[in-house]
FIDRENLO-908732 format. One line per field, with one value per residue (C-alpha): x, y, z; residue in three letters; residue number from 1. Coordinates in nm, 4 decimals. Layout:
REM FIDRENLO-908732
X	c(X,...)
Y	c(Y,...)
Z	c(Z,...)
resn	c(ALA,...)
resi	c(NUM,...)
//
This chain:
REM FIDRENLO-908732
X	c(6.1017,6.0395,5.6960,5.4771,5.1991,4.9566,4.6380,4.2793,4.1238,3.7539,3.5627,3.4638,3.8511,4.0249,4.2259,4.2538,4.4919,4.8091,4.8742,5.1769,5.3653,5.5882,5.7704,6.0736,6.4460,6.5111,6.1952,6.0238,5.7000,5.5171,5.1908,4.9694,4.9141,4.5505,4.5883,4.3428,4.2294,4.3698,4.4015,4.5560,4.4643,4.7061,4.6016,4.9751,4.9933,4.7795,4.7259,4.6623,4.4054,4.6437,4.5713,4.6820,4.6498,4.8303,4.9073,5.0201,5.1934,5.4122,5.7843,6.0807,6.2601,6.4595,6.2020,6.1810,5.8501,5.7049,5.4249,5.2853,5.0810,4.7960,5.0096,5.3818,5.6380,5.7918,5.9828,5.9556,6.1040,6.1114,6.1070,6.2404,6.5909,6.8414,6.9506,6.8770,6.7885,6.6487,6.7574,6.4916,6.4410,6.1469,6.0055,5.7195,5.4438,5.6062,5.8983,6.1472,6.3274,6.3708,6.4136,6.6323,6.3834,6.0479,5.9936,5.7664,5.7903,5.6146,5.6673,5.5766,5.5284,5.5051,5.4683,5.3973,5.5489,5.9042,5.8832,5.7244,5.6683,5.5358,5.1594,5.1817,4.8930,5.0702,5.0520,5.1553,5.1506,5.2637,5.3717,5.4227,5.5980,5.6286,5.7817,5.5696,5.4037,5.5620,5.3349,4.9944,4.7102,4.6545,4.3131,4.4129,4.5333,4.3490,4.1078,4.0887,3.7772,3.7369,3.5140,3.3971,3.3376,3.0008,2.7700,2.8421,2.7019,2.9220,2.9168,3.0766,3.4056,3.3496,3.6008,3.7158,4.0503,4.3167,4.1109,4.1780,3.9212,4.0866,3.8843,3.9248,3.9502,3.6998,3.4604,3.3624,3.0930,2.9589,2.6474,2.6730,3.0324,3.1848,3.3907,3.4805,3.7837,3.8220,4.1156,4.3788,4.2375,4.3283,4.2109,4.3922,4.3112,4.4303,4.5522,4.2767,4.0393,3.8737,3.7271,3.4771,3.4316,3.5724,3.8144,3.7747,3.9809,3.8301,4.0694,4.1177,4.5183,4.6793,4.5179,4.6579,4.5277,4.7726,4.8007,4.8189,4.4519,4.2889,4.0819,3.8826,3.7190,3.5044,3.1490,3.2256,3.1119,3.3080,3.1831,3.2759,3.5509,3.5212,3.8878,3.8423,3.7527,3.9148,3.9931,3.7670,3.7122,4.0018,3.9333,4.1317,4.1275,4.2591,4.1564,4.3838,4.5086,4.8142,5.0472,4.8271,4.9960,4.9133,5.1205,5.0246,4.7179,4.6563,4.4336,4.2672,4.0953,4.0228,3.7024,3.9185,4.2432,4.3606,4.5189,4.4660,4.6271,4.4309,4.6931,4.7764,5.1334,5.3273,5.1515,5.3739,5.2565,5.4765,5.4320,5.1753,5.0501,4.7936,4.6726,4.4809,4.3790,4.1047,4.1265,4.2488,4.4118,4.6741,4.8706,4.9708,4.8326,4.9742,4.7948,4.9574,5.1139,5.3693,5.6319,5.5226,5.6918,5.6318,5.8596,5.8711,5.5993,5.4546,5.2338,5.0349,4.8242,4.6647,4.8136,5.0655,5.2673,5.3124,5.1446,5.2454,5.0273,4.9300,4.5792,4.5107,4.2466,4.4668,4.7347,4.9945,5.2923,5.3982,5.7705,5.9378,5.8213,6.0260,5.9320,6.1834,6.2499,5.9438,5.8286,5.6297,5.4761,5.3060,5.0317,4.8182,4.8090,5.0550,5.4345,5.6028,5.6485,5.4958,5.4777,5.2789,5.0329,4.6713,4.8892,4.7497,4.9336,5.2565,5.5137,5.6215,6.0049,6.2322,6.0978,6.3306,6.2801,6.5277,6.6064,6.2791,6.2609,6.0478,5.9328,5.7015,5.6638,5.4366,5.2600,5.3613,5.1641,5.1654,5.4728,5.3745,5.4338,5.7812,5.9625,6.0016,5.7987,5.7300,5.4367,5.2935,4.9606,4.9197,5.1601,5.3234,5.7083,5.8483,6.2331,6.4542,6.3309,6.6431,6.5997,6.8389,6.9128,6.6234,6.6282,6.4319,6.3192,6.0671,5.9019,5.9612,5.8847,6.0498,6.2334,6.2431,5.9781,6.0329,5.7712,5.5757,5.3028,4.8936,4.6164,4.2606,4.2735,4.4741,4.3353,4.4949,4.6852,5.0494,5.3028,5.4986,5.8608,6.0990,6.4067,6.7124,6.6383,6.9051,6.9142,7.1850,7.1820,6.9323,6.9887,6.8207,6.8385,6.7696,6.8879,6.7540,6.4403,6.3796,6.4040,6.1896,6.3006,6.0218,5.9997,5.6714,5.8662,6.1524,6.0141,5.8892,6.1499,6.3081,6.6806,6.9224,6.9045,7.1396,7.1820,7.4460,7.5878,7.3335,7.3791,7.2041,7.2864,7.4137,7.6334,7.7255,7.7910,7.5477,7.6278,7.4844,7.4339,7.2519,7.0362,6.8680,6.7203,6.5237,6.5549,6.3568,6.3294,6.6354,6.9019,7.1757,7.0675,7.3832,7.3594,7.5572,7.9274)
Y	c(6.8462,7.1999,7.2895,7.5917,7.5363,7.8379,7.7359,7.9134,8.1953,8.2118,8.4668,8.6408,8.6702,8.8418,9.1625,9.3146,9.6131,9.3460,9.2076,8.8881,8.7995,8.4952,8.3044,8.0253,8.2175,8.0661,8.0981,8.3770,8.2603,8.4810,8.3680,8.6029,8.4299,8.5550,8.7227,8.6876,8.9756,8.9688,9.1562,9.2526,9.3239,9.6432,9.8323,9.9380,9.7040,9.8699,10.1702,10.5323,10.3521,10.0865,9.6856,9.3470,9.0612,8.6735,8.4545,8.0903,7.8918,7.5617,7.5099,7.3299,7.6121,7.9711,8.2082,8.5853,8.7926,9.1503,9.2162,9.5789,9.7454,10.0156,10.2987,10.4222,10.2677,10.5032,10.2585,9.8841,9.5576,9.1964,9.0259,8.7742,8.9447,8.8915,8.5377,8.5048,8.8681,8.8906,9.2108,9.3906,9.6866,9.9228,10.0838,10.3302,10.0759,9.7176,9.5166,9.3051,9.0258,8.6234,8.3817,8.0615,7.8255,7.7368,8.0107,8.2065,8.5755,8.9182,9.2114,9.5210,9.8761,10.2378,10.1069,10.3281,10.1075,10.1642,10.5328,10.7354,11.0326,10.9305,10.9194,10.7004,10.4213,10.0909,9.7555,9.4410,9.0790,8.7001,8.5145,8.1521,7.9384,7.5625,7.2605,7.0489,6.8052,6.4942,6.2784,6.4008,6.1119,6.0245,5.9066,5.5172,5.4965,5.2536,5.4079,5.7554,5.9540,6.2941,6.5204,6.8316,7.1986,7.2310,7.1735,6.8686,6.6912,6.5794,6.1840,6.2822,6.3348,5.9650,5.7350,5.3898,5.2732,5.3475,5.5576,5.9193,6.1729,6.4742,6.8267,6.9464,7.3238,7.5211,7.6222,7.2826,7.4249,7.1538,7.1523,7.2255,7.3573,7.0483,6.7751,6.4754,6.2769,5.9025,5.7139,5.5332,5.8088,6.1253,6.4160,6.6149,6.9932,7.0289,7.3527,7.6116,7.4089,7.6417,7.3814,7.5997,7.3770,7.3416,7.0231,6.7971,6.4728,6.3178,5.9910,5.9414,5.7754,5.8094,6.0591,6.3211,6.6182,6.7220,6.9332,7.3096,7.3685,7.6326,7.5552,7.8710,8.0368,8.2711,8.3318,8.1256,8.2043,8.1532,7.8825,7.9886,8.2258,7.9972,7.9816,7.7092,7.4301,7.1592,7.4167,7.2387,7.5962,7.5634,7.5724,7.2874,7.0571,6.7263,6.5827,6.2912,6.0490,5.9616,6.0445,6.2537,6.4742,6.8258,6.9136,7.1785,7.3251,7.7033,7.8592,8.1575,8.3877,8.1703,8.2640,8.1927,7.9666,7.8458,7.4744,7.3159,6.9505,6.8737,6.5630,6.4313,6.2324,6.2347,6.4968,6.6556,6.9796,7.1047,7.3282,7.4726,7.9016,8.0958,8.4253,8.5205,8.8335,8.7842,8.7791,8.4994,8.3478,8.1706,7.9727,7.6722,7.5998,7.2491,7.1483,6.9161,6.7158,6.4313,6.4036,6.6956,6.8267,7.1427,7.2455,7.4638,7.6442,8.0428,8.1849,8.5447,8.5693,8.8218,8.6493,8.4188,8.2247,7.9429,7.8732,7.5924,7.5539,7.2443,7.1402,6.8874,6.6915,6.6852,6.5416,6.6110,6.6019,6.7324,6.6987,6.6544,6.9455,7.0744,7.4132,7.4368,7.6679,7.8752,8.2140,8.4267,8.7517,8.8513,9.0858,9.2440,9.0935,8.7970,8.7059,8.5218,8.1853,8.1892,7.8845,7.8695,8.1248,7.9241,7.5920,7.4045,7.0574,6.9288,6.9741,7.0802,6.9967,6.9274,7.1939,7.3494,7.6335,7.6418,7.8939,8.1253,8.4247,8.6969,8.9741,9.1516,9.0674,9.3447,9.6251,9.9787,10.0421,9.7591,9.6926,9.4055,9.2219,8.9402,8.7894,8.4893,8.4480,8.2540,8.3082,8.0998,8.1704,7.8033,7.5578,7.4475,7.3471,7.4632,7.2699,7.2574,7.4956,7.5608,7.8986,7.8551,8.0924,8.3385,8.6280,8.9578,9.2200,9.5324,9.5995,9.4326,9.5846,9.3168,9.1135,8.8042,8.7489,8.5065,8.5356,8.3925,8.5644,8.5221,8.6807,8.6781,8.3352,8.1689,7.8767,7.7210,7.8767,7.7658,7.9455,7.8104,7.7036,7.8036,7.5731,7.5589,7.8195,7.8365,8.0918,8.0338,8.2706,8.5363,8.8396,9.1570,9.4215,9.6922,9.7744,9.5629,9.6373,9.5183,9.1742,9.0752,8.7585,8.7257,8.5056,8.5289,8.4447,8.2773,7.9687,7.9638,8.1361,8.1369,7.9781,7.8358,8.0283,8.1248,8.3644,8.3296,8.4238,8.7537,9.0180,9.3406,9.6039,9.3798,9.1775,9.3794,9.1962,9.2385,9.3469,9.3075,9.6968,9.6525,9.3340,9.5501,9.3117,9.3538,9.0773,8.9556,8.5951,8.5000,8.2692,8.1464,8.3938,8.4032,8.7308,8.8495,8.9921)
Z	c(13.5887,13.7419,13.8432,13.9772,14.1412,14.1544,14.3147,14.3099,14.5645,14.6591,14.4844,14.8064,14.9613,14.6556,14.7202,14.4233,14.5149,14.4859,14.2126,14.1998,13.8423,13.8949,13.6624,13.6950,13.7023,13.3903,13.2121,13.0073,13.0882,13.3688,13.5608,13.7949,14.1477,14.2970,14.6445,14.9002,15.2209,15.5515,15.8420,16.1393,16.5219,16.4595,16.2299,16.1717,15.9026,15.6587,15.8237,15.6332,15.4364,15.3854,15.2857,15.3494,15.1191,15.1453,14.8814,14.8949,14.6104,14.5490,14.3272,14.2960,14.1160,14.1838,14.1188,14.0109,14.1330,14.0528,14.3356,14.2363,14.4933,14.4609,14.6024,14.5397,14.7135,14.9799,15.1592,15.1856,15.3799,15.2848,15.6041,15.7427,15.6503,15.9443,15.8458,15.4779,15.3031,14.9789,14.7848,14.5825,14.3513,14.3583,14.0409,14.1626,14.2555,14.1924,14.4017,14.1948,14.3408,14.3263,14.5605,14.5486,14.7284,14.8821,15.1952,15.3878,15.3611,15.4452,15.2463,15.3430,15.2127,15.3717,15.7243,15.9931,16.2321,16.0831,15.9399,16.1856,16.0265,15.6991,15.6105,15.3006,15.3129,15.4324,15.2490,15.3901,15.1407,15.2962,15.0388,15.1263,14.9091,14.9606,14.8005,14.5619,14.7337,14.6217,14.8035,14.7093,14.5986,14.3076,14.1262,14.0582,14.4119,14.6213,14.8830,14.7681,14.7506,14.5558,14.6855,14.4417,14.6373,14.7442,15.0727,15.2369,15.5675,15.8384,15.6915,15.4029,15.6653,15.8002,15.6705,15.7473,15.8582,15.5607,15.3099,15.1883,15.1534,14.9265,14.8795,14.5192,14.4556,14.5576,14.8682,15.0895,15.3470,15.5574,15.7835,16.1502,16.0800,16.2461,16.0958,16.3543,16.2726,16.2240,16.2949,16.0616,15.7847,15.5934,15.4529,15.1548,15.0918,14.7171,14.6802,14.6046,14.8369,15.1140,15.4135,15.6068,15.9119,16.2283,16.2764,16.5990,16.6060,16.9772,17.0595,16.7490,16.6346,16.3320,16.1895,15.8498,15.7535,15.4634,15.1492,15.0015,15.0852,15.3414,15.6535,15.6019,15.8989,15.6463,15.7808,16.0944,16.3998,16.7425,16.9702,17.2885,17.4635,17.7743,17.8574,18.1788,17.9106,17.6930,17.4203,17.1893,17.0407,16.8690,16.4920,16.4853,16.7761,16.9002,17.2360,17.3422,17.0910,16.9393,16.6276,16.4479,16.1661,16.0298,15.7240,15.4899,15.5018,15.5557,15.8477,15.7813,15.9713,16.2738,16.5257,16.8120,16.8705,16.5666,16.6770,16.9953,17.1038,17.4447,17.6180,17.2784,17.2629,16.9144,16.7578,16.4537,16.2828,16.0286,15.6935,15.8653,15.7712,15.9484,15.8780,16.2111,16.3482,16.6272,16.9504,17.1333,16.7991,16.9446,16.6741,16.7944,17.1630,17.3212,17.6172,17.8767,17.5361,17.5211,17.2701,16.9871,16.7220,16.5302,16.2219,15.9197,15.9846,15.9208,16.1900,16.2608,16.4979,16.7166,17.0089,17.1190,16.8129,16.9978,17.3715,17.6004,17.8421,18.0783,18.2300,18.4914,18.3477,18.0553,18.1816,18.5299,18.3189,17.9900,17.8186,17.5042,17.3198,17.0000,16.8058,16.5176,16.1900,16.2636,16.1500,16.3478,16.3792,16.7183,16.6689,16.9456,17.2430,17.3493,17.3099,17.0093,17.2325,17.5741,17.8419,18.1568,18.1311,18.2902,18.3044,18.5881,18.5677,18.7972,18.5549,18.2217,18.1378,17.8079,17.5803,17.2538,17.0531,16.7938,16.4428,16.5147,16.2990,16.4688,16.2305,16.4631,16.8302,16.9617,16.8374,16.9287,17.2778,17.4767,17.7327,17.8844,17.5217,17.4878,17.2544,17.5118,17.7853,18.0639,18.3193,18.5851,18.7805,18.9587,19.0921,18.7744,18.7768,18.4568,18.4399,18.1627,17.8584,17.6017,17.3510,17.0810,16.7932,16.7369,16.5406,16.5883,16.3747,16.3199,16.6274,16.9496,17.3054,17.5359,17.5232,17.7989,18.0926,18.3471,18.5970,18.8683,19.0222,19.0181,18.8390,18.7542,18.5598,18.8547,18.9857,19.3118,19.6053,19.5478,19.3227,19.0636,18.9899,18.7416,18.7346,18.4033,18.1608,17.8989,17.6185,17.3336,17.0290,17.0607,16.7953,16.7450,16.4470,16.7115,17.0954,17.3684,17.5213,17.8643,18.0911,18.3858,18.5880,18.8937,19.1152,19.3670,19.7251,19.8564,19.8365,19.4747,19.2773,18.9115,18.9325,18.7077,18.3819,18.1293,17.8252,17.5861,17.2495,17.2688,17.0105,16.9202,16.6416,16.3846,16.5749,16.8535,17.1615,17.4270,17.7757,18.0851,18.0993,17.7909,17.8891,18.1072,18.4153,18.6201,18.9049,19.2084,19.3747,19.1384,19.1798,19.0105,18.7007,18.4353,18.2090,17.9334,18.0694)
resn	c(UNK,UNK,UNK,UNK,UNK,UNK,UNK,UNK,UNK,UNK,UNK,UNK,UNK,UNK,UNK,UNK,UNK,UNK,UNK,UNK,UNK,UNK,UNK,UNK,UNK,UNK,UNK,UNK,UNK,UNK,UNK,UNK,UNK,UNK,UNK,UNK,UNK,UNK,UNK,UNK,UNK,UNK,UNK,UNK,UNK,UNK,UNK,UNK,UNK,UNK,UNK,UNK,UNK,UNK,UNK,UNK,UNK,UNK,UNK,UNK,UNK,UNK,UNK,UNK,UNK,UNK,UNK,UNK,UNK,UNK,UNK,UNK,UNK,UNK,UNK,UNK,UNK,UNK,UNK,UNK,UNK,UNK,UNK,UNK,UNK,UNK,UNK,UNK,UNK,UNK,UNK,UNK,UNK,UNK,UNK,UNK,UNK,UNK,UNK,UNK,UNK,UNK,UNK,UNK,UNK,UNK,UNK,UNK,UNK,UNK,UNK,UNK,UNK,UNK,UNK,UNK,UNK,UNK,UNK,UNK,UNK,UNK,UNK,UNK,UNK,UNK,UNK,UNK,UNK,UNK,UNK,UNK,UNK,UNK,UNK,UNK,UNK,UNK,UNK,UNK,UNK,UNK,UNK,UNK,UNK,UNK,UNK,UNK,UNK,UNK,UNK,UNK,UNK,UNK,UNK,UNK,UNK,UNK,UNK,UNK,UNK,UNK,UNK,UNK,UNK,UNK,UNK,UNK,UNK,UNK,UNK,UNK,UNK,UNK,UNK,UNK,UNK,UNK,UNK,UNK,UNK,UNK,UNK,UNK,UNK,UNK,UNK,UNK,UNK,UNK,UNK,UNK,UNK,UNK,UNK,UNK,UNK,UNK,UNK,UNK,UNK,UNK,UNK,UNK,UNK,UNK,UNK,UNK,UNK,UNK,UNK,UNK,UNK,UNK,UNK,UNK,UNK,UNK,UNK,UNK,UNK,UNK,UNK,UNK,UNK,UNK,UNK,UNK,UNK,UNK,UNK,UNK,UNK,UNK,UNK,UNK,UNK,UNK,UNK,UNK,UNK,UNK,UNK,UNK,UNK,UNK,UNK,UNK,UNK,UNK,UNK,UNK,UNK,UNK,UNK,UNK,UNK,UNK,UNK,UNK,UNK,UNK,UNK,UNK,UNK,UNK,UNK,UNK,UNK,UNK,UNK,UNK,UNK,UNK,UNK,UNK,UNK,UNK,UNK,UNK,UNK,UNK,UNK,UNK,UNK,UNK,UNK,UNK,UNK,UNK,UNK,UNK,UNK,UNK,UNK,UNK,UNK,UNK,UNK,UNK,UNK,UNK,UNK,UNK,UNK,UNK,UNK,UNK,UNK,UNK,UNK,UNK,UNK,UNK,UNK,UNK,UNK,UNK,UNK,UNK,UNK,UNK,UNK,UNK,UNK,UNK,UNK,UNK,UNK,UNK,UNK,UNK,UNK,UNK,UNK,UNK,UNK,UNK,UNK,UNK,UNK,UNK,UNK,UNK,UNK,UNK,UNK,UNK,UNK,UNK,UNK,UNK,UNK,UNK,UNK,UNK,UNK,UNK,UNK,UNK,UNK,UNK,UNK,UNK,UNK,UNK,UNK,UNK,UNK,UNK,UNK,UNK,UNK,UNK,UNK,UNK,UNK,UNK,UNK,UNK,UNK,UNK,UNK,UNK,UNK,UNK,UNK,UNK,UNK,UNK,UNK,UNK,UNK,UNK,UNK,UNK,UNK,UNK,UNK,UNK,UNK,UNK,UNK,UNK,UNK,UNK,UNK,UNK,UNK,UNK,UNK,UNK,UNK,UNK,UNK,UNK,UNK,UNK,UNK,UNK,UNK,UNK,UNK,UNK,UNK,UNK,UNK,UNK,UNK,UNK,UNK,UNK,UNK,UNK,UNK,UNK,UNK,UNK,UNK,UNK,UNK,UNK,UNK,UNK,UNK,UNK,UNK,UNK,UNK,UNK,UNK,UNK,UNK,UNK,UNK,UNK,UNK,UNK,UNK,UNK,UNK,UNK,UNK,UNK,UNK,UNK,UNK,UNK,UNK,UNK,UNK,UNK,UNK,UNK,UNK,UNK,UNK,UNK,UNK,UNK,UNK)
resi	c(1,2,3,4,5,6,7,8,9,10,11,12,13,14,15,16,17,18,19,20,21,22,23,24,25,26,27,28,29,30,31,32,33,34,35,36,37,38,39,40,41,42,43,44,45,46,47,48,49,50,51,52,53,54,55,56,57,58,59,60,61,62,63,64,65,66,67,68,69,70,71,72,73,74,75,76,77,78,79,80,81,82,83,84,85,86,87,88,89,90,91,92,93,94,95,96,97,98,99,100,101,102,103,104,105,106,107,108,109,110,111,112,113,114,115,116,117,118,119,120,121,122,123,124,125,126,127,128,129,130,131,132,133,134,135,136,137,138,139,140,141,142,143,144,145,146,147,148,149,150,151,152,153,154,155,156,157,158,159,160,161,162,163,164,165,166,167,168,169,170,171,172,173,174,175,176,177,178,179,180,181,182,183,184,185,186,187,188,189,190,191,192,193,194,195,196,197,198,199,200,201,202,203,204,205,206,207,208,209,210,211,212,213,214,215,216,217,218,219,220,221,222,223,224,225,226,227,228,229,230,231,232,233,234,235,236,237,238,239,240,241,242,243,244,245,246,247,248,249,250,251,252,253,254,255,256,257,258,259,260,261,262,263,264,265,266,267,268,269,270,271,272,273,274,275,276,277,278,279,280,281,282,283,284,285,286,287,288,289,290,291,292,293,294,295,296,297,298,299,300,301,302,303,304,305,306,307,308,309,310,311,312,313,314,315,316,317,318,319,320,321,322,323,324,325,326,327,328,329,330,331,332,333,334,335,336,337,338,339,340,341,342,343,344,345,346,347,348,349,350,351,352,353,354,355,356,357,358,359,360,361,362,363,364,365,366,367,368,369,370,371,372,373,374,375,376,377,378,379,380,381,382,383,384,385,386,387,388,389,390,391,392,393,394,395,396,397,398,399,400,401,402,403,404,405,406,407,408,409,410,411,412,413,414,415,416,417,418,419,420,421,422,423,424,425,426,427,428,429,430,431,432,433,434,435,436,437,438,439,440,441,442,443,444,445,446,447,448,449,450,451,452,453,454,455,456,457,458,459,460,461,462,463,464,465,466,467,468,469,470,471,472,473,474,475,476,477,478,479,480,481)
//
């Protein structure tokens, strides 16, 4: 049977300058998803009096969509588009087009960021589409509790080993803002249901938060911008503890990082959107973590995508760490995927990044902004860190950092290492930018790394002319011939 899931928006979030029609490719039946605010850092993305809205839905069918906007369409991108574009048509205010299955997508119109010289008010829309959730509770099954929208207290979150707590549609506003996990439990967000709370899970094993829901930072205030801490002001955070699963949810508007894992082992976060655009809203923030896995997931932030870091009380050693099929756009400040920057630990090793589709990875100013970086500031050893197929669109200052050096959040007196780099498949729409590979002295230096199969201009081989390096402490450093 084919299904479309459209799910509820919050009174106060609705943006009412976009309006989405969808309907099944083979149907004649239409249906209006609500769109909610959002923002950027930037204000490129809905500058000239511009807007931003986001929108999240569910099917197991091709689909066709009309999104019409409040101003006339000047010029317009459906991103990502290197890999797998999606052809549209443009009458006046609306965008035509379908889609074949479940993605995560950004469409934007009249953007000063990619026509210079026009002064049309920008509009930007994220439309993420998922699969049905096959696997979602159901009343008769055993252990499940249904909680309606409303205030809650924190003991309505306590559950025993093996039950289910699921949040119907609606706002779910709970006292103190705080919701402490239990182990051997899960919660469900059905879709349409808006959690305003932070999320701590402290030791705690086993735990699931799943569904289409939101964990909605609306009217929440941040705890702390204390930086030398746990990170337990993420909005979501997990300190220690084993195989806990995120899939699902939404995060919006986070008052500082959006996920942190403080020395957690088997963590898995996939099918995972945020729409940040605070400072400091990191996506997805491992700290000193054991054997994580993070897949299929959409994430903008006003900051790093993805950060790897590594803290000493957290943990000397961190490895076996996989980011895969991710979407990501970089806002202001930060890189797409960083490493190193405040880790503090021995060693960090066996890390992949594989088929990441970067639609923005900067904004226009800054120059000290990468696609990929990595930055050490203490003693870390970073060893054996494998980039494989990304793809790289809109705007995008530079493009790799390798560096070792100190600054005003270092916290020892040794340098760092970098040892086995390895970059295979990295493609940009545009020319290169620029490359920095630092090392601090002869003693702590950045060796062993490779880049291969690196294209620019739609398929263009890349030269090492083009890669445009700049190279100090380096050794053994393979670039494009």
């Amino acid at each position: 049977m084919k299904n479309i899931e459209i799910y509820e928006a919050p009174y106060d979030l609705i943006q009412s300058r976009i309006e989405i029609r969808v309907k099944a490719s083979d149907s004649k039946k239409w249906q209006t998803i609500p769109v909610m605010f959002a923002s950027s850092m930037d204000a490129t993305p809905h500058a000239n009096g511009g807007y931003e809205g986001w929108a999240t839905m569910s099917a197991d069918t091709p689909l066709d969509f009309e999104v019409k906007f409040a101003d006339p369409i000047q010029q317009a991108a459906i991103r990502p588009s290197m890999k797998n574009p999606i052809s549209y048509e443009i009458d006046n205010r609306t965008m035509k087009f379908s889609v074949e299955s479940p993605r995560y997508l950004v469409l934007e119109i009249n953007s000063p960021a990619l026509y210079k010289d026009r002064t049309w008010p920008a509009a930007t829309l994220y439309l993420l589409i998922d699969e049905i959730d096959k696997n979602a509770p159901k009343p008769t099954d055993d252990k499940v509790i249904y909680l309606s929208p409303g205030n809650h207290s924190p003991e309505s979150f306590i559950l025993s080993p093996g039950q289910t707590l699921v949040l119907e549609p609606g706002i779910h506003n709970v006292e103190g803002q705080m919701i402490d996990l239990c182990s051997n439990s899960t919660i469900y967000l059905q879709g349409g249901a808006h959690l305003r709370s932070y999320i701590k899970g402290e030791e705690v094993d086993n735990v699931s938060i799943l569904g289409r829901g939101v964990i909605d930072g609306t009217g929440i205030d941040c705890k702390t911008r204390e930086w030398r801490d746990d990170g337990d002001a993420g909005f979501v955070f997990f300190r220690r503890g084993k195989n806990n699963l995120i899939d699902g949810p939404s995060l919006f508007d986070a008052p500082h990082w959006n996920i942190v894992t403080f020395g957690t082992t088997g963590t898995i976060i996939r099918n995972h959107k945020c729409i940040t655009w605070k400072v400091n809203n990191d996506g997805i923030q491992p700290r000193s973590c054991n054997n994580m896995l993070v897949e299929n997931c959409f994430l903008k932030c006003a900051d790093d995508c993805i950060a790897v870091k590594t803290r000493r009380t957290a943990g000397l050693t961190s490895k076996n760490l996989v980011f895969r099929n991710l979407v990501l756009w970089n806002d202001m400040p930060g890189n797409a995927v960083e490493i190193g920057h405040t880790s503090q630990a021995d060693l960090l090793e066996d890390v992949l990044f594989e088929n990441i589709e970067v639609v923005h990875a900067a904004d226009n100013e800054r120059k000290t902004q990468f696609s990929i970086s990595i930055s050490l500031i203490d003693h870390s050893q970073i060893k054996n860190v494998t980039y494989k197929d990304f793809y790289l669109e809109g705007v995008r200052n530079g493009d790799f950092r390798l560096w070792i050096g100190n600054s005003r959040y270092t916290t020892d007196d040794e340098y760092g290492r970098i040892d086995g780099v390895k970059v295979d498949g990295y493609h940009v729409e545009s020319a290169m930018t620029h490359t920095t590979i630092e090392g601090a002295d002869a003693d702590h230096m950045v060796r062993d790394v490779t880049f291969e199969n690196i294209t620019h201009n739609n398929g263009e081989k890349v030269t090492e002319k083009d890669f445009n390096a700049e190279r100090t402490f380096a050794e053994n450093i393979n670039c494009p011939k």
